[in-house]
C-alpha positions, -999 to 999 in steps of 0.1 A, spaced: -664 715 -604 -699 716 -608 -701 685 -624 -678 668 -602 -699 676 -571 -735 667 -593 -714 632 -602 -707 625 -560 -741 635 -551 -757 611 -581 -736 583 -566 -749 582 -537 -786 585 -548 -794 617 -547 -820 635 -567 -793 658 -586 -803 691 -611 -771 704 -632 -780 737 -640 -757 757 -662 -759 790 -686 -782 765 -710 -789 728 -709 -758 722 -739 -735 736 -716 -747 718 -687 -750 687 -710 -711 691 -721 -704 696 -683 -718 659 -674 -704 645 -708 -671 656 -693 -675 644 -661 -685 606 -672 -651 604 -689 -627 619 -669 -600 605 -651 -604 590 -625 -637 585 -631 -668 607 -612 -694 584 -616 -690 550 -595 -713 532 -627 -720 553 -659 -756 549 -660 -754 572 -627 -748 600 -651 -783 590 -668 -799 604 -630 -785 639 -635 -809 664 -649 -796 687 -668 -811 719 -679 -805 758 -682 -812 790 -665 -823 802 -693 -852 774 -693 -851 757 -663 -846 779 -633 -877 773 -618 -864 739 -608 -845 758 -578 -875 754 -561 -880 715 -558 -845 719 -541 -835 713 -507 -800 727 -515 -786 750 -540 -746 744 -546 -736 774 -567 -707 762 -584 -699 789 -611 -668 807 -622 -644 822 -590 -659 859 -597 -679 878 -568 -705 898 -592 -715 866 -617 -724 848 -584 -742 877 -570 -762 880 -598 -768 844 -599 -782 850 -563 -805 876 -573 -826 855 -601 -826 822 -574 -834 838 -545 -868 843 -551 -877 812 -554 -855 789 -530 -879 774 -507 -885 781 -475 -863 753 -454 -836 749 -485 -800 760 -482 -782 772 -505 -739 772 -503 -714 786 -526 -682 764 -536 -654 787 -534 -623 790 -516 -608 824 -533 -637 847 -521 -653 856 -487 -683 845 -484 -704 872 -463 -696 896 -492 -715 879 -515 -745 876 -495 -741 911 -485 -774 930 -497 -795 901 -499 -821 896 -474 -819 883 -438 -838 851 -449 -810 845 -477 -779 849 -453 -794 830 -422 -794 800 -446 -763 807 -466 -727 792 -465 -695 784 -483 -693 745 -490 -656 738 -501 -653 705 -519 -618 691 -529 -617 680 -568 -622 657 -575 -652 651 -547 -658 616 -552 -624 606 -541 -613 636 -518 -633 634 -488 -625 666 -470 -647 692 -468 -649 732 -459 -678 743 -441 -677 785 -444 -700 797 -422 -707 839 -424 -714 863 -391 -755 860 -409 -754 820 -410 -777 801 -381 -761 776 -364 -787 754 -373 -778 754 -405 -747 748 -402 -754 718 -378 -776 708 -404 -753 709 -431 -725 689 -413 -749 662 -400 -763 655 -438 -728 659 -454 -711 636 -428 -736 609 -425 -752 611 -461 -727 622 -484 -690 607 -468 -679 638 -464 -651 649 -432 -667 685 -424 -642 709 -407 -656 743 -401 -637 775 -415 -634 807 -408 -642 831 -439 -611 841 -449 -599 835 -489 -580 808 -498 
C-alpha cells in the first residue's frame, strides 16, 4: 500500500521518500508498483522521482518531511515501535498519519508525547490510491483541529482526494 500511496503522491509532483525495512525492500516495493495493474504511476519515469532508501540507513530523511504516512504491516506494536525511532526527529510543523482501517488509532499514539498526538491521525487511502479517490480522515480525542483542517484542505485541493472524516472505530 505503501507504494501505491508514494506512486499517487509522485504523480502529482510531489517530493516522495519510500522508506522501507532497507532500501532493496523499498526498491522491490516501487519495482512492483510500476508494473502493476492498473498501472500506479500516470508515466513510468515518475517512478524515477521516488527515493527510495531504508531505516536502517536512511531514517534521518524523516526530517526533511512535511508528512510521515506510516504505511507498514496491520500490527499495533511494529507501528509503535516505528513511532518511537521517528518521533524524535519529525519536524516541528510536520504531520505524520497512519494508513490503517483495522486498528484504532488513539492506541497507537497512546504513550507518545503530547506534541506527537496533537499532530497525529489515521489517513485511510483506498487501493489502489491513484484511481480510488475516497479518503478516511481518523482523527483521535489528542488530534488539533488544525491539523485536521490542514490535512483535508492539502488532500482535497492538492492531492484529488474526497476527505470524509471518521470516527476511530476499526474497520
Amino acid at each position: 500500500m505503501g507504494s501505491g500511496i508514494a506512486a499517487h503522491l509522485a504523480n502529482l509532483g510531489f517530493k516522495v521518500f519510500l522508506l522501507d525495512v532497507n532500501y532493496e525492500t523499498a526498491r522491490r516495493g516501487l519495482d512492483r508498483a510500476t508494473t502493476i495493474k492498473p498501472p500506479h504511476f500516470g508515466a513510468t519515469e515518475v517512478a524515477q522521482s521516488v527515493q527510495c532508501g531504508g531505516i536502517d540507513q536512511n531514517l534521518d530523511w524523516i526530517a526533511e518531511a512535511d508528512w510521515v504516512c506510516e504505511a507498514i504491516v496491520e500490527r499495533a506494536e511494529p507501528k509503535r515501535e516505528l513511532y518511537a525511532l521517528i518521533e524524535p526527529l519529525i519536524g516541528r510543523d510536520a504531520l505524520i498519519s497512519t494508513n490503517t482501517s483495522g486498528l484504532e488509532i488513539g492506541l497507537l499514539a497512546q504513550g507518545f508525547s503530547p506534541e506527537f498526538r496533537r499532530k497525529f491521525l489515521g489517513t485511510h487511502f483506498f487501493n489502489p490510491p491513484r484511481y480510488l479517490k475516497l479518503i478516511e480522515l481518523i482523527p483521535t480525542h489528542d488530534t488539533d483541529p488544525d491539523v485536521v483542517r490542514a490535512m483535508t484542505e492539502m488532500l482535497e485541493e492538492l492531492a484529488g482526494r474526497r476527505v470524509v472524516v471518521a470516527k476511530d472505530t476499526p474497520g
